[in-house]
C-alpha positions, 0 to 999 in steps of 0.5 A: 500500500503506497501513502502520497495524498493522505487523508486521515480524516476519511468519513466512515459513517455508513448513514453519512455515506448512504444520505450522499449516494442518494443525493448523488441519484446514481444508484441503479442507473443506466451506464454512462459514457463518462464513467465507462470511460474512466474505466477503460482508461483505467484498465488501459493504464494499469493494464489490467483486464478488470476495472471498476466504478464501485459504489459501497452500501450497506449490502451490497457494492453497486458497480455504476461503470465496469470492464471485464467483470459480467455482474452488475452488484456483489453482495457486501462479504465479496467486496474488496473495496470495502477495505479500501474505504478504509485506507487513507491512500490507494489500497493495494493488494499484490496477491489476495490469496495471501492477504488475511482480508480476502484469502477466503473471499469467494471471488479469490476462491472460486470463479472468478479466481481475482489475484490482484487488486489496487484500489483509490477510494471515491472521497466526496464532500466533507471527506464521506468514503462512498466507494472505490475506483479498482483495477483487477487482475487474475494473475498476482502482482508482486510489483503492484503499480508504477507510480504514473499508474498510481497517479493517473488511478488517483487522478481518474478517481477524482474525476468520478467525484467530479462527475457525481458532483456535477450531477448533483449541481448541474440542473439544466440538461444542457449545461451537464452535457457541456460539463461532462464532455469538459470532464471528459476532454480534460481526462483524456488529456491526462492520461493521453501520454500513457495511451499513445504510447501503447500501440497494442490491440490495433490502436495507431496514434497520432498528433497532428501540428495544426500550423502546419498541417502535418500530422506525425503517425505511428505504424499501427495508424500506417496499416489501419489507412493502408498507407506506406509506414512514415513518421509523418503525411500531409493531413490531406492524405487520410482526409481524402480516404474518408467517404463520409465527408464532412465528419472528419476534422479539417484544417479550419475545424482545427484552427478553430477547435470546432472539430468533432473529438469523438467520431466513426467514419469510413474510408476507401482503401485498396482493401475496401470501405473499412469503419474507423473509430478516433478519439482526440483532443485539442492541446492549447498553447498560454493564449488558449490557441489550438495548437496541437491535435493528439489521439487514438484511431481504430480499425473497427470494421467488423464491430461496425457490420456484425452491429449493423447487421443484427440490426437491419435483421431485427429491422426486417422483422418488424418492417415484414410485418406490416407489409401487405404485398411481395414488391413492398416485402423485397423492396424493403428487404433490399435496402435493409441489406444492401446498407448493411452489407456495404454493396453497390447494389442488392436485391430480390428477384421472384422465380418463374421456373416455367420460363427460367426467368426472374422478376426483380423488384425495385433493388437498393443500388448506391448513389451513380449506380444503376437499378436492375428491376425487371425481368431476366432470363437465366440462360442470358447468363450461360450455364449457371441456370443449372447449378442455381436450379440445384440450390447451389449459391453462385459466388464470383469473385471477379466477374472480369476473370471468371470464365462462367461470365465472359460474354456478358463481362463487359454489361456487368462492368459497366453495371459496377457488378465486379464482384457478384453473389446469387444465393437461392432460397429455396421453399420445399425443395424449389426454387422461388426466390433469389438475394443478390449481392454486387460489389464494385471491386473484387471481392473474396466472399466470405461464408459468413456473408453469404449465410447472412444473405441465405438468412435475409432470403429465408426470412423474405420468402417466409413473409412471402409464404405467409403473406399468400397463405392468408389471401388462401385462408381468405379465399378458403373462409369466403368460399365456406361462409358462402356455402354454409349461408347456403346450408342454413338457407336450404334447412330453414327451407326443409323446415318451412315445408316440414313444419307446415302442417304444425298449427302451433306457428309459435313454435315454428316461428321461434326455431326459424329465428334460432336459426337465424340467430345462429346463421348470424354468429355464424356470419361473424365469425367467417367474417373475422376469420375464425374468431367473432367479436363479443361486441359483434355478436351483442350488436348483431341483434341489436340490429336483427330486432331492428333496435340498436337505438335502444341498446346501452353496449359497454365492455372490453374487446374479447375475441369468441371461439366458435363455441362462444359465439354461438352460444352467446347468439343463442342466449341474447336471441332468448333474452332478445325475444323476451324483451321484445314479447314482455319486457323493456322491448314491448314499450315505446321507452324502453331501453336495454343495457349489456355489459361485460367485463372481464374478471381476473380476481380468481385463479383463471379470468372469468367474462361476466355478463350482465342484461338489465331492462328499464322502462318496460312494464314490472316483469313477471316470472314464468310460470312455466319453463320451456326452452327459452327459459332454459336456454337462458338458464344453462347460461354462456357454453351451458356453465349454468353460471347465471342469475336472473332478477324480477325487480319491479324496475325491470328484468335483468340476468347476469351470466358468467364462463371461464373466458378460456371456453368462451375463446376455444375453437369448439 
């Protein structure tokens, strides 16, 4: 343990420590660049694989920034930070295998097996202890930290006291952005020369002389821009590589120190479009004018694509959903990877196998590039009609040497199609769509690219798939309501000539209307596709007595299984005709209210329906029972759950079912 800023009078009290983390408002919180920042910085100086932020409470110790280390909190018995709140100085542990305090800490014992540890404790106002920030390492340290690492450790934790504070002052959000980034800035500037000295893990350095233009290089910047290795280059070298204009600095956004610090760009170099990341900082002379531009760039390419990728697949997913048509599905597919894969040109082409054809629906081409929508023959393009036919995937790394394309060479060329991928997506064995890729350049196609095609066209033809087997599923439900209107119609006919002879029409009028009662259930749930609206079902009789003006409809949207649906026609047909012969009906001011809810208060939801009469004569109850009554009585599905009431303010029923019957199919 080394001893330099002493702070003897450290604040241990936990109440006091805990009044300042809250008035902080850091617990819990999301990550943060300034913090995660540090922690980077941290771990890059010290050259440890572990660093972190953490904040001690009386639990647990809460971690608002970490590197290398997967939970987000330990429990207050693993914290080793704990005993750095209280050491005056930086706490440092070359091996905490040997160290009584943490010889037996399950983070020594087991996984993750931590060897050393150096902490500088986080002293907020009135010198209160709230936690540490701590490099980790899996291996013993005997010679623990240089002291330019001890100094930057201690420096870095100043600067989380910084950040806490200015959290807490700061109340305008734009005034806090401005600060942290001031923080930030003045951060990276202190360790600076401790990271471009480090040339490890492909991160080239540079400092550029802002007078003169010139900028001095390390060998790791030479190859990440694909250039000849030299101390130094004119700053218009690397600036005319970028392809993203505008983003990168420029003589005037130097002088000025307007420049953006931290940016991602692209450059071209004889290797491709390659993703830079560079972070800087403006060094300033005593007249406060820029000077100098110092910092860091790398190669982050693969990060960049793997990131764009996975989010143009989950892009996909959402856009095919609210899609209604095949051009709108590949067009839209198209420019998803076309951006992601950083083509000249991508897109979709639906197969006719009669005519050995291809339709290609509007594609993603880049700016200067031309489309190639429309329609094709394969054999146009020589023999790899058969190979693609097999559901093998077409790869041609220079469409200028590839033998299998010289006569059509000279089109593609002038097309910027050098280098060409055609994957096709196959659907039960047969071919009936195909992804293109096309590359201006000569290009070594890798199997993961080509598998990310393969994943994009699967996903396409899958929409497509569904897409006509719901207009089937339309055409197939219209088909059947037609003929099941037709059913209905021809054994409403039997029974009318059946039933002619019964002189009492009572009866044979009430079966005519039962039947139509469940021909119109039936119409709504062809209508809806299998599932009828409990709303649906309540207005439809509404409009078949001709009085939906004198119905009060209330409740939430409930989708009814064919079992449902028709048992609630047959119902509110009963209690319908009831209204209409005796109660609420019957009378020029009479109305009726049906309601539903649905109840979750038990061990499984439960509909409750409720049918009230007003207005209508003082009910009285049946003295007999015959099937309407019954009906009524066997309630929703024939559940039996029903209570009905003869007030003499008028007749009214509730009714309850299990909402999982009442959705089935049958």
């Amino acid at each position: 343990m080394t001893s330099a800023d002493n702070f003897s009078d450290i604040d241990l009290d936990l109440d006091r420590r805990i009044e300042l983390l809250e008035a902080y408002d850091i617990l819990n919180t999301a990550p943060e660049p300034e913090f995660e920042d540090i922690v980077l910085i941290a771990s890059e100086v010290c050259q440890t694989p572990v660093s972190l932020v953490s904040l001690v409470e009386k639990d647990r110790q809460w971690f608002k920034a970490r590197l290398g280390f997967e939970p987000s909190e330990t429990p207050i018995e693993q914290s080793v930070c704990a005993h750095a709140l209280k050491s005056p100085d930086l706490l440092i542990i070359p091996d905490l295998t040997l160290d009584p305090r943490t010889l037996d800490n399950t983070l020594v014992t087991d996984t993750p097996h931590i060897r050393f540890y150096a902490g500088a404790p986080l002293i907020g106002p009135d010198h209160i202890a709230i936690g540490t920030l701590c490099v980790i390492d899996t291996v013993p340290r005997p010679e623990g930290l240089s002291i330019s690492q001890q100094n930057v450790l201690k420096a870095l934790a100043r600067q989380v006291i910084a950040h806490l504070e200015a959290r807490r002052i700061s109340h305008r959000k734009g005034e806090l952005f401005l600060r942290q980034k001031g923080m930030a800035a003045s951060m990276r500037a202190e360790a600076r020369r401790y990271i471009a000295a480090q040339e490890a893990g492909g991160v080239g350095t540079f400092e550029i002389d802002i007078a003169t233009g010139t900028v001095s290089t390390s060998p790791e910047f030479c190859r990440i821009f694909d250039v000849a290795i030299a101390n130094s280059y004119p700053t218009s070298t690397f600036e005319a590589l970028v392809v993203d204009q505008g983003i990168q600095s420029t003589d005037a956004t130097r002088k000025d120190a307007s420049a953006e610090m931290d940016v991602e760009y692209r450059i071209r170099t004889s290797k491709g479009v390659r993703w830079i990341s560079r972070q800087a900082t403006i060094d300033r002379d005593d007249s406060f004018r820029p000077v100098t531009m110092r910092g860091t760039v790398q190669d982050i390419t693969q990060q960049k694509r793997s990131a764009l990728r996975v989010q143009a697949l989950l892009d996909l997913g959402d856009c095919l959903r609210d899609l209604e048509t095949v051009e709108d599905m590949t067009t839209s597919a198209a420019n998803l990877m076309g951006s992601a894969l950083d083509a000249v040109r991508a897109g979709f082409g639906v197969v006719n196998n009669a005519t050995e054809s291809i339709v290609i629906h509007p594609d993603w081409h880049g700016p200067g590039f031309a489309s190639v929508a429309g329609s094709h023959y394969f054999r146009d393009y020589g023999s790899i009609i058969d190979d693609i036919k097999r559901g093998e995937t077409i790869v041609i790394s220079d469409v200028a040497t590839d033998p299998r394309l010289a006569d059509r060479a000279e089109r593609l060329l002038s097309l910027g199609a050098r280098a060409i991928a055609l994957v096709p997506i196959l659907d039960h064995g047969r071919f009936t769509l195909m992804a293109f890729v096309h590359y201006d350049e000569p290009r070594d196609w890798t199997e993961e690219e080509l598998t990310y095609v393969r994943s994009f066209g699967d996903r396409v033809q899958s929409a497509i798939a569904m897409l006509r087997a719901e207009a089937d599923q339309r055409l197939m439900t219209r088909e059947m309501g037609h003929r099941l209107k037709n059913s209905f119609a021809m054994v409403q006919a039997i029974a009318t000539q059946t039933l002619r002879p019964v002189t009492e029409r009572e009866h044979v009028s009430n079966f005519e209307k039962r039947l139509l009662a469940l021909s119109k259930a039936h119409d709504i749930l062809l209508s809806d596709q299998g599932e009828a609206p409990f709303r649906a079902v309540v207005e439809s009789l509404g409009e078949t007595l001709g009085l939906s003006s004198r119905m009060e409809i209330d409740g939430p949207p409930i989708p009814l299984g064919a079992r449902g649906a028709l048992s609630l026609g047959l119902v509110l047909h009963e209690l319908g005709t009831n209204a209409l012969k005796y109660g609420a009906f019957s009378q020029p001011n009479g109305i009726v209210r049906a309601s539903w809810v649905v109840d979750t208060s038990g061990s499984e939801p439960v509909v409750r329906f409720s049918w009230v009469e007003s207005g209508g004569p003082p009910p009285v109850p049946p003295t007999r029972r015959g099937f309407g009554s019954k009906l009524i009585q066997m309630g929703l599905i024939g559940t039996g759950g029903v209570k009905v009431s003869y007030e003499p303010t008028g007749f009214s029923a509730e009714m309850f079912a299990s909402l999982q019957q009442l959705q089935q199919a049958n």
